[in-house]
C-alpha atoms as a printed R data frame, in Angstrom:
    type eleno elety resid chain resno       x        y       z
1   ATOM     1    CA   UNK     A     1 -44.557 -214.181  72.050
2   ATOM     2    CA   UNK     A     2 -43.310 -215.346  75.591
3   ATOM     3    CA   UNK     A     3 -41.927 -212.804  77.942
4   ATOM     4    CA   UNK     A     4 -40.610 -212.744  81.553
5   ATOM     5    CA   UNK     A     5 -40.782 -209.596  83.603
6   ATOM     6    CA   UNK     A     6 -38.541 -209.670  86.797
7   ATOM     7    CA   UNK     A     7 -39.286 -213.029  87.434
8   ATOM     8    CA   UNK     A     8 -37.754 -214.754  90.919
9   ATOM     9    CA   UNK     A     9 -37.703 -217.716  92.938
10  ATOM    10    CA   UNK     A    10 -36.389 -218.564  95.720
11  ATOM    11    CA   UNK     A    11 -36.007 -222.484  97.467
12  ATOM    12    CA   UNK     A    12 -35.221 -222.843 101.255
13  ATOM    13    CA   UNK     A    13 -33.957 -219.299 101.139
14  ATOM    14    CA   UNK     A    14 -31.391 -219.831  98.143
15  ATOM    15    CA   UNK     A    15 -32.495 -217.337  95.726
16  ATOM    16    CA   UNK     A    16 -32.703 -219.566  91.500
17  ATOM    17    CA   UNK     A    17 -33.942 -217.020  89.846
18  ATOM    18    CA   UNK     A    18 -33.019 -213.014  90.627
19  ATOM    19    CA   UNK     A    19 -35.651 -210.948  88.897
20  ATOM    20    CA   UNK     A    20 -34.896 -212.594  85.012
21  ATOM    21    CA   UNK     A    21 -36.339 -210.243  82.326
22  ATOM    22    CA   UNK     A    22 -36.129 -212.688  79.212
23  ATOM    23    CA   UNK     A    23 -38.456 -211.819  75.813
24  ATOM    24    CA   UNK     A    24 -38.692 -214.119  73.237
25  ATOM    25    CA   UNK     A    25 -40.748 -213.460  69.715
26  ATOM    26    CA   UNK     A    26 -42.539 -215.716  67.094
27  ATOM    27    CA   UNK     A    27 -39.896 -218.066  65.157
28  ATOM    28    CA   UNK     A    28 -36.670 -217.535  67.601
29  ATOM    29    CA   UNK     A    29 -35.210 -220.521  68.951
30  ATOM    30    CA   UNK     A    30 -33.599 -219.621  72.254
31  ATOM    31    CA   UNK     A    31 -30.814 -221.937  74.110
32  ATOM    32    CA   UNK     A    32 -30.777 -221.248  77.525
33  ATOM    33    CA   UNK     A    33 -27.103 -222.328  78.826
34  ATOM    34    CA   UNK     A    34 -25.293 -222.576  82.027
35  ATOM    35    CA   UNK     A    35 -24.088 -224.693  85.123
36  ATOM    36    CA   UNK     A    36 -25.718 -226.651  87.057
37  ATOM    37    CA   UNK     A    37 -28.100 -225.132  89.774
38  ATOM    38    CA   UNK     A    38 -27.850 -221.536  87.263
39  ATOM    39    CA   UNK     A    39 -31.491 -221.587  87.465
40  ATOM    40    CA   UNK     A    40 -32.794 -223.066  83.741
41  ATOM    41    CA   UNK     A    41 -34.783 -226.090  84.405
42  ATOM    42    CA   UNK     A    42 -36.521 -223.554  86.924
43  ATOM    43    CA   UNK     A    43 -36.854 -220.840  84.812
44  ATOM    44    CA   UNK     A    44 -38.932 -223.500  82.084
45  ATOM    45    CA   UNK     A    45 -41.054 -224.614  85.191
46  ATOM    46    CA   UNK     A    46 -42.315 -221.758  86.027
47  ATOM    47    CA   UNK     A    47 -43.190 -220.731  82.767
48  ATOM    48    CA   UNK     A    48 -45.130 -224.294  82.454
49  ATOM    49    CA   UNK     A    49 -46.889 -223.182  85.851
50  ATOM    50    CA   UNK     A    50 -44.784 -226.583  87.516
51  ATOM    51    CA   UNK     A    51 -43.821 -223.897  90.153
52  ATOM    52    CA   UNK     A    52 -44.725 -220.530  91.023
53  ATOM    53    CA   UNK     A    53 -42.625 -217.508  90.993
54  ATOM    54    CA   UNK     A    54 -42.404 -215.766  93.906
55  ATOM    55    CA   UNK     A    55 -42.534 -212.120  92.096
56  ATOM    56    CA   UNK     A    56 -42.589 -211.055  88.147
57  ATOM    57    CA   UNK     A    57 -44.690 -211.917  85.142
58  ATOM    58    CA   UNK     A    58 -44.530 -214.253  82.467
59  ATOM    59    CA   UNK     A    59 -47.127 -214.064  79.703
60  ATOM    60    CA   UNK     A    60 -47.630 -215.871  76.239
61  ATOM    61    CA   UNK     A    61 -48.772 -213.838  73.653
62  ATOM    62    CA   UNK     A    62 -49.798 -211.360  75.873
63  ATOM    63    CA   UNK     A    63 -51.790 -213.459  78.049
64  ATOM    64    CA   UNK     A    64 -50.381 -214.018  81.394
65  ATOM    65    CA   UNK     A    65 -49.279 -217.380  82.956
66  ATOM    66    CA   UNK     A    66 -51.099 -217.769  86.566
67  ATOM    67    CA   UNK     A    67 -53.882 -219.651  87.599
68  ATOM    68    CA   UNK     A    68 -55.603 -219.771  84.551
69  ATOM    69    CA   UNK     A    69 -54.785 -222.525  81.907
70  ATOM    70    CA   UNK     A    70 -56.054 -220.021  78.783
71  ATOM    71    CA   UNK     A    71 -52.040 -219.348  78.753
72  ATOM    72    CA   UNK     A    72 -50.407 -222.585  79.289
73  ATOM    73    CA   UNK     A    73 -52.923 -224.137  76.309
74  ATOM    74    CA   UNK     A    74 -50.117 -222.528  73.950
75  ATOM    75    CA   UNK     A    75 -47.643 -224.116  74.864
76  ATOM    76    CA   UNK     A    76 -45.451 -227.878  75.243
77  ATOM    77    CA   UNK     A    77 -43.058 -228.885  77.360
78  ATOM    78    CA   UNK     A    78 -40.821 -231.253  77.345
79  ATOM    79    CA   UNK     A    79 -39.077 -232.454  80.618
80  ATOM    80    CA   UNK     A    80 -35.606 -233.394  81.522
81  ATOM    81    CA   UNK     A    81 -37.130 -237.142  82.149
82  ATOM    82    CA   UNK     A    82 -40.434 -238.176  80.892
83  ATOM    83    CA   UNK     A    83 -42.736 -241.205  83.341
84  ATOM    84    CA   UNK     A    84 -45.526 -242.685  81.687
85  ATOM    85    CA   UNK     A    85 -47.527 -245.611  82.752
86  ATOM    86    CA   UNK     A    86 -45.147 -248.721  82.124
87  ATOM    87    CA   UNK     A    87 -48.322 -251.181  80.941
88  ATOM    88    CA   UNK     A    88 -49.937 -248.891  77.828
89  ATOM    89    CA   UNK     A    89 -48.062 -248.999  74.860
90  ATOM    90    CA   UNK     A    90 -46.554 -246.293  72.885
91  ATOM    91    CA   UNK     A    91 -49.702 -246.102  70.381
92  ATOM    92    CA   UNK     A    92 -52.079 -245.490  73.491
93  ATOM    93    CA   UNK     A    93 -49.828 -243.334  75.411
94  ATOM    94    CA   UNK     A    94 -50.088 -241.028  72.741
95  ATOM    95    CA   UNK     A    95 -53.675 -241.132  72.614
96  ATOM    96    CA   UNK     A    96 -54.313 -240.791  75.941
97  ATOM    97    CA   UNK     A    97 -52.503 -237.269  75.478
98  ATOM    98    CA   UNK     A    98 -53.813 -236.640  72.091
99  ATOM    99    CA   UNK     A    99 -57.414 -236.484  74.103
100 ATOM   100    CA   UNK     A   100 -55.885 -234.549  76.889
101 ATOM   101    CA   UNK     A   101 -54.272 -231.889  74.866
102 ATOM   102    CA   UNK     A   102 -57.499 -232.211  71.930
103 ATOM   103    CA   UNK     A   103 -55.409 -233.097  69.096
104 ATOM   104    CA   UNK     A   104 -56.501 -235.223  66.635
105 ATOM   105    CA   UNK     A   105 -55.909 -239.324  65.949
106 ATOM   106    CA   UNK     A   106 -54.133 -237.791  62.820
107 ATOM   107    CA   UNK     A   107 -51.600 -236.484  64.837
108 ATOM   108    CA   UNK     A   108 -50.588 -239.219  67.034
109 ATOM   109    CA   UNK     A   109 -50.429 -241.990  63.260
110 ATOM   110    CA   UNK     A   110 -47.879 -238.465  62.613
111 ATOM   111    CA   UNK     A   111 -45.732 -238.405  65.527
112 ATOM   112    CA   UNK     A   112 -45.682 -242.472  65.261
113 ATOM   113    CA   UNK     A   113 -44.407 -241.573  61.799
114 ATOM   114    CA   UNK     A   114 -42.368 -238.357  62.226
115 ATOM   115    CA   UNK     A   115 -40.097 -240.081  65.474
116 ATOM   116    CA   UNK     A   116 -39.337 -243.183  64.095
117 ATOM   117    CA   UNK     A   117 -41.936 -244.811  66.575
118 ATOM   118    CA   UNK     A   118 -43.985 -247.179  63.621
119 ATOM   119    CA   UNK     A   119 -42.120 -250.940  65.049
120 ATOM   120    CA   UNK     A   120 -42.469 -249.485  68.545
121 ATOM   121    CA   UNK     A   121 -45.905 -248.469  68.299
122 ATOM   122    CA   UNK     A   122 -47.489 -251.288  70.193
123 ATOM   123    CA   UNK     A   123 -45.256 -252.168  72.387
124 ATOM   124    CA   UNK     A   124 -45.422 -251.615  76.101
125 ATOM   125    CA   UNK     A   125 -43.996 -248.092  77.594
126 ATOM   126    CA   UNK     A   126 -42.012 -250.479  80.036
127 ATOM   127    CA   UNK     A   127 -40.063 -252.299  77.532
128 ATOM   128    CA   UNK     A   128 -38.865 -249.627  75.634
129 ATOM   129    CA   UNK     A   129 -34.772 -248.680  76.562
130 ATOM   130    CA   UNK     A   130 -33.841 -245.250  77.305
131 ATOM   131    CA   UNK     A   131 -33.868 -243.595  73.914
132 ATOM   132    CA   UNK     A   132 -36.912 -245.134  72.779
133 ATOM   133    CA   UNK     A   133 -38.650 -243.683  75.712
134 ATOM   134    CA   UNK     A   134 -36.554 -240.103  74.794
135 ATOM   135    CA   UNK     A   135 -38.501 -240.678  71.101
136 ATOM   136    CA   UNK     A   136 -41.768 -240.870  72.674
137 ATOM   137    CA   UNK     A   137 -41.200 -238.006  74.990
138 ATOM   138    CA   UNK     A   138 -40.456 -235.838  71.763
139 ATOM   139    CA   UNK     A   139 -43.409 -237.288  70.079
140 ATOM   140    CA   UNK     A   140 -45.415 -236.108  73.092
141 ATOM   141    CA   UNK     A   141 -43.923 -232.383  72.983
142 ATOM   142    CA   UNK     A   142 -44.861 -232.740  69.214
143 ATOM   143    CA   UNK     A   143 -48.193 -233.492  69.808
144 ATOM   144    CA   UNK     A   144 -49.995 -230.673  70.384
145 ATOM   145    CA   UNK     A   145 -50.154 -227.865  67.803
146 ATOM   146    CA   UNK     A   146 -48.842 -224.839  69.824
147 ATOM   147    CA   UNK     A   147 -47.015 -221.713  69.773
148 ATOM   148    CA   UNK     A   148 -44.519 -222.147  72.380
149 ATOM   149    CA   UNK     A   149 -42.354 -225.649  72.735
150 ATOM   150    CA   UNK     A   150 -40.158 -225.535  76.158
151 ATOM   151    CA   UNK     A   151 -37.444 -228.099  75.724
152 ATOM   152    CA   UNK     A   152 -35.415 -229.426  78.686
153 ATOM   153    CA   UNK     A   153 -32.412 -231.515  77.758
154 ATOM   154    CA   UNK     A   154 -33.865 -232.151  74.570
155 ATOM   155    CA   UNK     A   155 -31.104 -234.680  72.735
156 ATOM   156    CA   UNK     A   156 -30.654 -236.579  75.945
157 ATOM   157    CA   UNK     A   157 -30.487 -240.134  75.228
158 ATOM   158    CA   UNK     A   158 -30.867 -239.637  71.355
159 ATOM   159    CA   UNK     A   159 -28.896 -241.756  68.610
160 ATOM   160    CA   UNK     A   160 -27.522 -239.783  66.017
161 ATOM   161    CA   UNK     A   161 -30.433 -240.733  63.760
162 ATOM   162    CA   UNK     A   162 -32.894 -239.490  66.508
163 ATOM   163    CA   UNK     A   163 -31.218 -236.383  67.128
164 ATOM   164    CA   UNK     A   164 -31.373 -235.159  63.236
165 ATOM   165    CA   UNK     A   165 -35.182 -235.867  63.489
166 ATOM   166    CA   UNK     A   166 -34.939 -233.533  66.507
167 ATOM   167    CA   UNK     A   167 -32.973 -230.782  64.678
168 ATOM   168    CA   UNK     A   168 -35.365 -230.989  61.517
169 ATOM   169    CA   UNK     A   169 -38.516 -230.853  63.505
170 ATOM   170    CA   UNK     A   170 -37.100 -227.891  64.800
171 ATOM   171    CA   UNK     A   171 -36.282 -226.076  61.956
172 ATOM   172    CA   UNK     A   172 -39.839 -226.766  60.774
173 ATOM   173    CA   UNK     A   173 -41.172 -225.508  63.955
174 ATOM   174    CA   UNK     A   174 -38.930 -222.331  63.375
175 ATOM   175    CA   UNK     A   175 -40.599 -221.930  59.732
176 ATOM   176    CA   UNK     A   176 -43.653 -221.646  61.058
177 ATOM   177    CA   UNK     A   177 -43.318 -219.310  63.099
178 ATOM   178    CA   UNK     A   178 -43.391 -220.937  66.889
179 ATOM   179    CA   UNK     A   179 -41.252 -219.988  69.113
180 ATOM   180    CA   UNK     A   180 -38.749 -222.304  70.819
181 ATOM   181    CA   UNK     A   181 -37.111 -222.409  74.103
182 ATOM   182    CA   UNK     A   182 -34.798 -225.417  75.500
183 ATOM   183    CA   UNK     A   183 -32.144 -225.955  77.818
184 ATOM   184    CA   UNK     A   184 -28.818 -228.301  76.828
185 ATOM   185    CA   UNK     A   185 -25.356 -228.865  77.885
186 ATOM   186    CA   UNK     A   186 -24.713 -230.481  74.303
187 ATOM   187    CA   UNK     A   187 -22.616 -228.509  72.146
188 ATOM   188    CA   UNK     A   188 -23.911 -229.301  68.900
189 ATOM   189    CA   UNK     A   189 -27.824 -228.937  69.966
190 ATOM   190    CA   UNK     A   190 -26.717 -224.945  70.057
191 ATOM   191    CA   UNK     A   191 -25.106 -225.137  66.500
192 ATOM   192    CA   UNK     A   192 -28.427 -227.344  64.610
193 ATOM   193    CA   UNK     A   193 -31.508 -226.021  67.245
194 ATOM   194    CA   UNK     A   194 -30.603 -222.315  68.052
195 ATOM   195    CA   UNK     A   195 -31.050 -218.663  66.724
196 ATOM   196    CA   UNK     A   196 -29.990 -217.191  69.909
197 ATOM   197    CA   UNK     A   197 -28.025 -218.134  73.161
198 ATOM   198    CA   UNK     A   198 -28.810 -217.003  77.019
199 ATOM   199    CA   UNK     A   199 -26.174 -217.776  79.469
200 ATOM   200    CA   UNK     A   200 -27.390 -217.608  82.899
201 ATOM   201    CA   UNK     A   201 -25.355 -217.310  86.065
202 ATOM   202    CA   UNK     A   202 -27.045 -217.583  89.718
203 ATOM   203    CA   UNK     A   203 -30.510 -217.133  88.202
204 ATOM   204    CA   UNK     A   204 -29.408 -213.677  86.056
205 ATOM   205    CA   UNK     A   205 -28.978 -213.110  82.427
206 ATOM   206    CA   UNK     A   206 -24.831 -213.142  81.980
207 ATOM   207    CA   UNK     A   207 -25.074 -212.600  78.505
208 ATOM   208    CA   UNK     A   208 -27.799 -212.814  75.632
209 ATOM   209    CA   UNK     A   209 -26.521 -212.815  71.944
210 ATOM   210    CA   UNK     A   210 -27.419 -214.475  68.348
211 ATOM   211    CA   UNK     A   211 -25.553 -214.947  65.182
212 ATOM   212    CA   UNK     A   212 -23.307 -217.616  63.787
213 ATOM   213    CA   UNK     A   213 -20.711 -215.830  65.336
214 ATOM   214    CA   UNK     A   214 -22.128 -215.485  68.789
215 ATOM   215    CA   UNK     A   215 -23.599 -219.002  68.477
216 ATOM   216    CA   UNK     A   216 -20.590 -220.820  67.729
217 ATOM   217    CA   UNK     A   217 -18.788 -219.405  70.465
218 ATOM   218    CA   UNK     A   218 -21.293 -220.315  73.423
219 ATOM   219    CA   UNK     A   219 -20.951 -223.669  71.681
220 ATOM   220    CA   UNK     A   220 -17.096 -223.234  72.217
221 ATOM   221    CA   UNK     A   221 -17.895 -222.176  76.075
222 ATOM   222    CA   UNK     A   222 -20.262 -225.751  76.124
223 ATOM   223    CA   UNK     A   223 -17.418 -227.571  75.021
224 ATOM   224    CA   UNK     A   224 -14.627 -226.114  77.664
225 ATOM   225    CA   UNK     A   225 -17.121 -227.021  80.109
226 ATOM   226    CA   UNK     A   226 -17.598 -230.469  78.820
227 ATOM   227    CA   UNK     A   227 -13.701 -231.116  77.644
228 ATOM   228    CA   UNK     A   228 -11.938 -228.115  79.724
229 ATOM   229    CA   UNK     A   229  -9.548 -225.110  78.428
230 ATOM   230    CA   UNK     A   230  -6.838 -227.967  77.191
231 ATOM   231    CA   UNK     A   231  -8.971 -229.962  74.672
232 ATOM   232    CA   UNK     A   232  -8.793 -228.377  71.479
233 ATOM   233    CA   UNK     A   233  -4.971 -228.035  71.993
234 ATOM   234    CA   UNK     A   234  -4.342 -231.490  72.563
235 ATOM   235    CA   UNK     A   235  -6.883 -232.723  69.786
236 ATOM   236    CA   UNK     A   236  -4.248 -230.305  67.693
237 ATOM   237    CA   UNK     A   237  -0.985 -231.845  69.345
238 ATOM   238    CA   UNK     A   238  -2.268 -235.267  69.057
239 ATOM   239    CA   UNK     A   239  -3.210 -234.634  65.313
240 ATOM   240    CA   UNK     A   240   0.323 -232.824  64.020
241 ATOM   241    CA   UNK     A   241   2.746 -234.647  66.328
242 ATOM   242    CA   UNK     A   242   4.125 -237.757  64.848
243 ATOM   243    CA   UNK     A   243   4.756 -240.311  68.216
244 ATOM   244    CA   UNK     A   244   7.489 -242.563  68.171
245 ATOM   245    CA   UNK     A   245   8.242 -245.405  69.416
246 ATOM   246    CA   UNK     A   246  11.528 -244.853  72.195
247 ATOM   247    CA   UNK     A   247  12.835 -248.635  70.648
248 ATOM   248    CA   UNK     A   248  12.402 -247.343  67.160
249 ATOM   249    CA   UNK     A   249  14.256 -243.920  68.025
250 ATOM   250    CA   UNK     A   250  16.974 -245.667  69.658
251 ATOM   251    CA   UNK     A   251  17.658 -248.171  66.119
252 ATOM   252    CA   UNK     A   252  17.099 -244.640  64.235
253 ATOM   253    CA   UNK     A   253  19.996 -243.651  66.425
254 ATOM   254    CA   UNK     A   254  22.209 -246.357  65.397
255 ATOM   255    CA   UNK     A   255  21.757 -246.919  61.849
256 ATOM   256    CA   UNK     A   256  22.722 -243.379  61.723
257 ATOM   257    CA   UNK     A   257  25.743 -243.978  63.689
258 ATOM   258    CA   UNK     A   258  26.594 -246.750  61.284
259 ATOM   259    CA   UNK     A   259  25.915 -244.755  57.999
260 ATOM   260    CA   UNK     A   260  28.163 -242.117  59.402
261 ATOM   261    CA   UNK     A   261  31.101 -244.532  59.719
262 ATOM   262    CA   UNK     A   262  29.715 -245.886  56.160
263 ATOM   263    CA   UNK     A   263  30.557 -242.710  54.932
């Protein structure tokens, strides 16, 4: 369904992307991981047509992504931060894409729904806080009935409430057959959104594996990043070991003392 051939980029002379080969079918939902500056937010760009490759290929269904919008029609994307005007309110933003992207009114009263948006639906963009706004991007990605959904930083922001909306949309998205790509540093995004993980390193596949297996140990690899190589060991040491106060083990000390001479 989406496919990169050999695709690279290059800012100021820093190569982001070193000839990436990356194919995706219908139904996968692909986690692209890795450090900052690694290349992901680019990689989603350029597939979006937000910036041109400077070599390689990247085609949806077969139909390349270059000038032409026939492509890009197929897909949604989802940025790592969303602007939209701060005066409309979250009813007519929606519409205003609805028309843009030719989906029907049905499907903004759904996203209003399906998000959580119905008490925020009429009021202004500029008085929502930051996970509202998050909500409405997600509504926005929902929008459009597509094949491919590009996801960057997806569960940003989100509640807890939010981000189970996020993970069931997903899994709905994967039932039907579209195809899913997104980018997170967020452990538990790979565990509840992915079928497969892709680390990349200085623009270049490292590694490329699915599986619960597979999955739950890039999610292990996000979490030493986040916590470091110590934290499971001292969530472990801090759950077994029994601290004491030193004034309590001194008074342990002498009431033994004293029920030794008891004795």
């Amino acid at each position: 369904m989406l496919t990169l051939t050999e695709v690279t980029k290059s800012f100021g002379g820093r190569p982001v992307l070193d000839h990436l080969d990356l194919a995706i079918e219908a139904g996968e939902s692909v986690a692209l991981l890795g450090a900052n500056g690694s290349g992901k937010t680019t990689t989603l760009r350029c597939i979006v047509g937000l910036v041109r490759p400077d070599a390689g290929r990247i085609e949806i269904g077969g139909i390349a992504i270059d000038r032409r919008a026939d492509g890009r029609r197929r897909l949604s994307y989802l940025p790592q931060k969303s602007v939209f005007p701060p005066t409309l309110t979250l009813r007519e933003t929606l519409t205003v894409v609805a028309r843009l992207r030719r989906a029907d009114a049905q499907a903004v009263d759904r996203e209003i729904d399906l998000c959580g948006l119905a008490p925020l639906a009429d009021r202004n963009v500029g008085h929502l806080s930051g996970g509202e706004r998050q909500r409405l991007a997600l509504a926005v990605a929902f929008l459009p009935d597509v094949d491919v959904y590009l996801f960057d930083e997806p569960s940003a922001n989100l509640d807890p409430l939010a981000s189970r909306m996020l993970f069931q949309r997903a899994r709905q998205l994967k039932r039907e057959g579209r195809t899913l790509l997104f980018t997170t540093h967020v452990p538990a995004d790979v565990r509840h959104l992915a079928t497969r993980a892709v680390w990349l390193r200085n623009g270049r596949i490292e590694s490329d594996a699915g599986g619960a297996f597979e999955l739950r140990r890039y999610e292990r690899m996000l979490e030493r990043d986040l916590w470091g190589d110590d934290h499971e060991d001292d969530l472990r040491g801090d759950r077994d070991r029994v601290v004491v106060d030193p004034r309590l083990r001194g008074a342990r000390a002498i009431a033994g003392a004293g029920a030794g001479r008891s004795r």
